[in-house]
N, C-alpha and C positions, 0 to 999 in steps of 0.2 A: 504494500500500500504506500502511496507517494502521496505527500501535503504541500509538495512545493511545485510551484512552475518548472516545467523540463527547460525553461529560457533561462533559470534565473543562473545557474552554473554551467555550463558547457564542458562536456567532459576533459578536455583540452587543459581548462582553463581551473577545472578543480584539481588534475593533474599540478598544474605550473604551480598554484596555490600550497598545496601539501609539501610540495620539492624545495616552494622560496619560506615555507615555514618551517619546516625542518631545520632544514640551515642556519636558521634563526635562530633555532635553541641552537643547534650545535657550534653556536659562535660565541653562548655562554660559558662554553667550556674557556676563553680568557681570561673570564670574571675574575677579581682578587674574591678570596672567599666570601659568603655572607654568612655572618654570624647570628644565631637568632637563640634566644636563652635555650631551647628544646636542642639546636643543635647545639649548643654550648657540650649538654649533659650528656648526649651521644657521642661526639669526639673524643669526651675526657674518658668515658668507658671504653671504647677503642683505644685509646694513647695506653691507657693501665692494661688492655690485654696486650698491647704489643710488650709493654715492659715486662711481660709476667707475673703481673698481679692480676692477672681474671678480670672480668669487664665489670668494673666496681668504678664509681662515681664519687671522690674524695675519700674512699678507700671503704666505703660503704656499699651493699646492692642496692637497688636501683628499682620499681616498679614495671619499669620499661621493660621489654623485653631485649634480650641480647642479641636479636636478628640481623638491624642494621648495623650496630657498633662490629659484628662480626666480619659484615661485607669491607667495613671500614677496615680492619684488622685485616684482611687478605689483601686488598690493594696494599696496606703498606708492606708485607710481607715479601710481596712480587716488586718492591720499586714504585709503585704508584700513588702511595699516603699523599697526595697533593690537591691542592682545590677545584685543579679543573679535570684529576680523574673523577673525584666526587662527582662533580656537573656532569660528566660522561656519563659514567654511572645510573645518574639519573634522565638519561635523555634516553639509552638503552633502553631501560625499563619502561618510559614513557612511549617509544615507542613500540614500542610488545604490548603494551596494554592499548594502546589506540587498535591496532591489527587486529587485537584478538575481538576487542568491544564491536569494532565494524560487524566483527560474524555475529559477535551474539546479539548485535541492532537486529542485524536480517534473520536471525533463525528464531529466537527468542519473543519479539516484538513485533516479525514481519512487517517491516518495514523493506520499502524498495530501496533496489542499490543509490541509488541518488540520494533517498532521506537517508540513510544510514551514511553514506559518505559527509553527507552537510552536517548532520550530529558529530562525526569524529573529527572534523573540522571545526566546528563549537568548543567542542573539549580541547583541540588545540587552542584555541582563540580566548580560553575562559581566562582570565584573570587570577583567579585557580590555582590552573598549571603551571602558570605563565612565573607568576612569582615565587610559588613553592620549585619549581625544575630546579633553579638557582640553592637551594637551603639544603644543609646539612641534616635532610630530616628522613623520617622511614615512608613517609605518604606516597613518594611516585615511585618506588621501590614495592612497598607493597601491591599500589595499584600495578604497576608488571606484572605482578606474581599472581594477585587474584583473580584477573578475568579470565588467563588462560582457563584458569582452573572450574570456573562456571561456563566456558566454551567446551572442555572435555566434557562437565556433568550433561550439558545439552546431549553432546555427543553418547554418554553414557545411558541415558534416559529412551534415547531412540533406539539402542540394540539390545539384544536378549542375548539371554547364557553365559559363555566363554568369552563372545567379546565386550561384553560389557564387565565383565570381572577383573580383565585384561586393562581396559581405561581407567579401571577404578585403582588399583592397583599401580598404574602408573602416576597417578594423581596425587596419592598417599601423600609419597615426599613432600610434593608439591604444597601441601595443605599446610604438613608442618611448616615450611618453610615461611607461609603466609604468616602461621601463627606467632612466629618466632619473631617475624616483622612488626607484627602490630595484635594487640591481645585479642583484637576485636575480630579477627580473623576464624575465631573459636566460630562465628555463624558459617563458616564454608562448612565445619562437619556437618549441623543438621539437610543444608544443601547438597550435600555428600549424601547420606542415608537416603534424601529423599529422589535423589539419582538412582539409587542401590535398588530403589523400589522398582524403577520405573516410572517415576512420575506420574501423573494425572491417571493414567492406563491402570499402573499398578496398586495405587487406591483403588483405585474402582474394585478392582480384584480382592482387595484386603478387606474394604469398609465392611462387608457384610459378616466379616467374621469377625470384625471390632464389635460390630450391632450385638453379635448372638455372644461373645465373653466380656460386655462390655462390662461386668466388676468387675474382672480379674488384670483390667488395662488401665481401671480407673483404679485402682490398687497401686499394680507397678508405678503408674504415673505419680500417684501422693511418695511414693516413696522415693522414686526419683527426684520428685522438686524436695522433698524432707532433706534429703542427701547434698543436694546441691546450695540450698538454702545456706548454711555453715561456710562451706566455701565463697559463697559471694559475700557474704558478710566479713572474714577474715582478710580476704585478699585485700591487697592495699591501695588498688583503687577505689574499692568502697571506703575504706579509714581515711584515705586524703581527703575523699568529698564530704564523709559523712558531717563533720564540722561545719560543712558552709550548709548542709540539710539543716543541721540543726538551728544555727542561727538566723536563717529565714526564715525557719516553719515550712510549713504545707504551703498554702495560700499564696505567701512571697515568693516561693521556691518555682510555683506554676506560672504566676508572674513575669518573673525574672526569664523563665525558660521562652515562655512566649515572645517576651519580647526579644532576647536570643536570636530563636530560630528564626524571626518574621526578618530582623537586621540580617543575618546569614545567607540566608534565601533570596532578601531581598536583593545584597549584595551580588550574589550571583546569577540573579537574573536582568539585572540594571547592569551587571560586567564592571563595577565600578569600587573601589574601599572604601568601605563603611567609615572609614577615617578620614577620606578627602569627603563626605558630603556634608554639606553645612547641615545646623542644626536643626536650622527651620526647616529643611527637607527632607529629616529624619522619619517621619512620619509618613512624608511621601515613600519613601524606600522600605518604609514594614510594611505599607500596603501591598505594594507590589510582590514582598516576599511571604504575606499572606494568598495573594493570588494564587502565587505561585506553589504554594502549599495544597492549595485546594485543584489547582487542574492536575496535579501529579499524582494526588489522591482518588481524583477523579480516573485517571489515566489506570491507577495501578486497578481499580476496581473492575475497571472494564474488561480485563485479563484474567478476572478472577476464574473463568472458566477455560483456562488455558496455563493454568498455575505449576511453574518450571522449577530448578533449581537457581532460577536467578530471582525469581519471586520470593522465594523462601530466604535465600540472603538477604536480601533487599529489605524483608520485612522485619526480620532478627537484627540489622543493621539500624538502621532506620529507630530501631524502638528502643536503643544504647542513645543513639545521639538524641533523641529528641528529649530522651531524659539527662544528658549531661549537662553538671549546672555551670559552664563555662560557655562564652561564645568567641567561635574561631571556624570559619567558614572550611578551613586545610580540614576539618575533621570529616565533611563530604567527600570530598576529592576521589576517594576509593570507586563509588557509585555515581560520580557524574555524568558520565554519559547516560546511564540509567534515567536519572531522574529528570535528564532532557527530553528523554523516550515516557516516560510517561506524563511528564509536563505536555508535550505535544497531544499523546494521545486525548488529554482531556479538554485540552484547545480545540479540538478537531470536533468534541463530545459537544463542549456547550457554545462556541461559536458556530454560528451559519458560515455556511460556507462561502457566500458571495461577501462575505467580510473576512473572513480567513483567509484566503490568500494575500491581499492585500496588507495586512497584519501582518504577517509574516513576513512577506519583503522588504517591509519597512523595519519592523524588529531584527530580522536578518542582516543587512545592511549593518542598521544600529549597532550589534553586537560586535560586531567583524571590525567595524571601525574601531570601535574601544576598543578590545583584544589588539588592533595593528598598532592601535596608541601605547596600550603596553609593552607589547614587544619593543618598540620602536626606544620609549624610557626604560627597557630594562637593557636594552642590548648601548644605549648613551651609560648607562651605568659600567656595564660591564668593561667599555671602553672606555672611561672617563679618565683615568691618569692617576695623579694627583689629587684631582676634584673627588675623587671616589670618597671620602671621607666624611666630604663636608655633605653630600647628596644621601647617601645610604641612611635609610630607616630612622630612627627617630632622635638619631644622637647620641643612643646611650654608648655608641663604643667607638665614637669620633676619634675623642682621644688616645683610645688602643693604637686607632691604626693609624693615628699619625705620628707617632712614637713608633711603631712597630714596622712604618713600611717609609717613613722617612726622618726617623729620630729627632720628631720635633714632643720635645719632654712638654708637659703642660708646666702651669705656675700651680695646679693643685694636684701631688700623686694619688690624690686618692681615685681622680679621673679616672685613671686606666686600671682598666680589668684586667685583674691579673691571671682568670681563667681565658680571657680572651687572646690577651698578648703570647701568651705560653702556646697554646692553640695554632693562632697566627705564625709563629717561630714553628712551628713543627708541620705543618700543613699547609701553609701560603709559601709559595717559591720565590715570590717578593721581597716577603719575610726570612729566610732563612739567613741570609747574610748582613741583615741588618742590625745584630747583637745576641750573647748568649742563650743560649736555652734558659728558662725561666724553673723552676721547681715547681712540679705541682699542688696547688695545696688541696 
């Protein structure tokens, strides 16, 4: 199924598009590093396994998972601990996840090659990618790793017996390795099982022998959530958050989340940072990332009769973030193309159609523009010189790097970060000759 004009990309010309965007990240790989407090804490786990102290964080563990500090630790191992194999690193993976998302537009969403092409051109163009590719973080790393793995389950879901045992089995790895990346990856197992079934088909087959033992499943199940109950409670991503549960309450806590997710949302349907929009148009940008909540909702419902292993992730996904009481739009990032696919679909739901095209063109355009204005400010960064300092992020590690990459000292030392500058000296190729290694603290 196609929502857009066959005029409005010409195969030619979404060819030239992908090939001159590509290059685009791949010219980040110059970048001096970007430092961001999350990749701060993942460096410094990698720098301690290289040393041989195990991937510990000021000599402590860490909540994180050790997946990406470990990718970190084999580039440096091979010669490569440097800031623009990180960027590599991360455009590899970025693009293995764009590939694989394309199949799973069309197999999954049934969506035609053109809307599936102009979605993985979105995802390039998002604002998103565009500024995480750049950061020392597990997000485009993960997403590489994840979508293959709900392109196998597709692929798992459609054969029977031996070959499907076969896919599953080679996915395995694959899974852990997700999970190792980012914790939240734990929803590919139940997308996994629901592959293992068969999908939609293999329900079908099962439900009625759920109907006829249904105590003895509502059993197993109390026991399962009784089991599992202890462990979410323990694990230490419930203990960091449960503090800020508690001094909100309920009430504030639902609040707080909404207005969250609607800024996040809306952020990434305007293509825009929730930091560059003024305040008085705050409001304007939740709206729109309410909209956008409600056609995606709308989208994924319409599906509900076609319910895959990317549905079953998506909804396992989806129902972490929308309860996390922080807002940071990278925490999407895994499922963006997704949630472009069912954004659309539910556009397509409650718009008429003699307005939906037009809508689309227009927002189309709209989007791509912004997305070219980012690349365009991130790849002026990447090249910037000198200037890089004084332009990058919000200041807090100005003064690192201008100590660290042109040994200009500030008048206050307390300026410079001393996890940063040590970082910079071991990781930036800039940095490296610009004074001793620093000690970790």
């Amino acid at each position: 199924m196609s929502f857009f004009p066959s005029l409005v990309l010409q195969t030619r010309v979404r060819f030239v598009a992908f090939v001159t965007i590509s290059f685009i990240y791949l010219a980040q790989c110059f970048s001096t590093l970007r430092l961001v407090n999350d990749g701060v804490g993942y460096l410094l786990q990698a720098s301690s396994a290289v040393d041989g102290h195990g991937f510990l964080l000021h000599g402590a563990h860490t909540m994180r998972p050790p997946g990406y500090p470990a990718l970190i630790f084999g580039l440096s191992k091979i010669g490569l601990g440097t800031s623009w194999a990180i960027v590599g690193l991360n455009c590899i993976f970025l693009g293995v996840g764009i590939w694989a998302a394309y199949f799973v537009l069309r197999h999954s969403f049934e969506f035609s090659d053109i809307t599936a092409q102009l979605i993985s051109l979105g995802t390039l163009l998002s604002l998103v990618m565009i500024r995480n590719v750049t950061y020392p973080l597990s997000d485009i790393c993960f997403f590489g790793a994840s979508v293959p793995c709900l392109l196998g389950m597709l692929r798992a879901e459609r054969e029977t017996g031996v070959r499907r045992l076969v896919i599953l089995a080679l996915l395995a790895p694959l899974i852990v390795l997700c999970i190792e990346l980012r914790t939240i990856g734990l929803f590919l197992v139940p997308a996994f099982f629901w592959a293992a079934l068969g999908g939609m088909e293999g329900w079908r087959k099962v439900y009625p022998v759920i109907q006829r033992y249904w105590l003895a499943v509502a059993l197993v199940g109390m026991i399962a959530i009784a089991a599992a109950v202890p462990l979410l409670v323990h694990s230490q991503y419930f203990q960091f958050n449960l503090p800020m549960f508690r001094h909100r309450g309920i009430y504030r806590s639902i609040a707080f989340n909404i207005e969250y997710q609607t800024g996040d949302w809306g952020e990434m349907a305007l293509n825009v940072p929730i930091s560059r929009i003024p305040a008085a148009f705050g409001i304007v940008l939740r709206m729109c990332g309410g909209m956008a909540i409600l056609l995606a909702t709308v989208g994924f419902w319409l599906r509900r009769h076609n319910f895959d292993s990317v549905a079953v992730y998506v909804l396992g996904f989806s129902a972490v973030i929308f309860a996390y009481p922080w807002q940071d739009s990278r925490l999407w990032l895994p499922i963006l193309p997704f949630l472009m696919g069912y954004t659309l679909l539910g556009l397509q739901r409650l718009i008429p159609g003699e307005m939906r095209k037009p809508i689309l063109s227009v927002y189309g355009v709209y989007f791509c523009l912004l997305g070219i204005a980012a690349l365009a400010f991130s790849t002026r960064l990447t090249f910037a010189g000198p200037r890089f300092a004084d332009i990058y992020g919000d200041g807090h590690f100005r003064a690192t790097y201008k100590f660290a990459l042109q040994g200009e000292a500030p008048t206050n030392a307390g300026a410079i970060d001393a996890d940063g500058l040590y970082l910079l000296r071991r990781y930036e190729w800039r940095a490296k000759a610009a004074g001793p290694m620093l000690s970790q603290h």
